[in-house]
N, C-alpha and C positions, 0 to 999 in steps of 0.2 A: 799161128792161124788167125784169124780175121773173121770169129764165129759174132753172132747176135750178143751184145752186153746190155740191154737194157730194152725194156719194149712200153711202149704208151699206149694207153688205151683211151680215149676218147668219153668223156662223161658229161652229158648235163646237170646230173643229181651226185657230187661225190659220194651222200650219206648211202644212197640208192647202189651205186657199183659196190660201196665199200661193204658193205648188208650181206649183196647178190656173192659177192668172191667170196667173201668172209666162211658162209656158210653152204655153197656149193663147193668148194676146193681146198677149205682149211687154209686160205693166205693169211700172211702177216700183214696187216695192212694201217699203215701208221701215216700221223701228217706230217710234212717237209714245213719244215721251219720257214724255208725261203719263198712260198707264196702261201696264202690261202686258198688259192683251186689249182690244189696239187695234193696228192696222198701219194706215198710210198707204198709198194707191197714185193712181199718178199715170197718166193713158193717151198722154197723148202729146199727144192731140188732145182737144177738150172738156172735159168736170167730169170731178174726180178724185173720192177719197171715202175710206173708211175703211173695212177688215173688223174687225167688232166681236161679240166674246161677250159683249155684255149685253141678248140681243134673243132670244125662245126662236123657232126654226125657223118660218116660218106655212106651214100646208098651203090656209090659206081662201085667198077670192079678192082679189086686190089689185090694185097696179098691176103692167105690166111694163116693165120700162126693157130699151132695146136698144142691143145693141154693133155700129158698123159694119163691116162684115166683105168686104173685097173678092172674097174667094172664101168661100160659106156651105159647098158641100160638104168643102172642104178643113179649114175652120172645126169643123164635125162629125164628122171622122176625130181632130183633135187633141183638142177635147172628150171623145171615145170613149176615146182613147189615154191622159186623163189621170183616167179615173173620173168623167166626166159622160157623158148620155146626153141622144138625141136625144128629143124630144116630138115634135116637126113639122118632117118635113122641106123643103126647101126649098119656094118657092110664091110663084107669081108674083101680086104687086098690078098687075091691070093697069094697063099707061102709067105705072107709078111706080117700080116696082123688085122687090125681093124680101123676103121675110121668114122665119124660123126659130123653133124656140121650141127649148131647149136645158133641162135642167136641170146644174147644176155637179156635181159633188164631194160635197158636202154635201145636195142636191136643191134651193136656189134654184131658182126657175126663170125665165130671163131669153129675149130675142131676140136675133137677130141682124139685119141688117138689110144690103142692098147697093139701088143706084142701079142703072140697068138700062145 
């Protein structure tokens, strides 16, 4: 298969993203030897990836990649608490579960996602 192996997240403040993930989602979040504006993180479960300032911010439209989140409201208090902000709050897919749209710290803007 030919699944997602690694994902970049786009940062102007590494310490800032590294903070924000750290303490909304429990990542592992360590520096890459091979540059200074680079940090590794790891989630636990799935593809890990990399925060990197050599990507300028995008406001256009792209993809959105989603974090599994066993409780989404709880997920957007910590978000709030840590300098991200909600876009869309919870909402149900029906027969499939739920979904969020969050943006971080920085205004990435990612999902969240739970199982029903």
């Amino acid at each position: 298969m030919n699944g997602f192996c690694h994902i970049e997240i786009p940062s102007k403040d590494l310490k800032k993203a590294k903070a924000f993930y750290e303490a909304v989602f429990g990542w592992r979040i360590t520096a890459w030897e091979g540059s200074a504006n680079y940090l590794m993180f790891e989630t636990g479960e799935g593809v890990g990836g990399g925060f990197t300032t050599e990507f300028e911010l995008s406001k256009k439209a792209g993809i959105l990649l989603y974090i599994l989140a066993e409780d989404i409201p709880g997920t957007l208090e910590k978000i709030a608490k840590h300098g991200g902000k909600t876009v869309l709050a919870k909402t149900e897919i029906p027969n499939v579960g739920y979904y969020a749209i969050f943006s971080d710290a920085e205004g990435n803007q990612m999902g969240l996602y739970s199982q029903k």
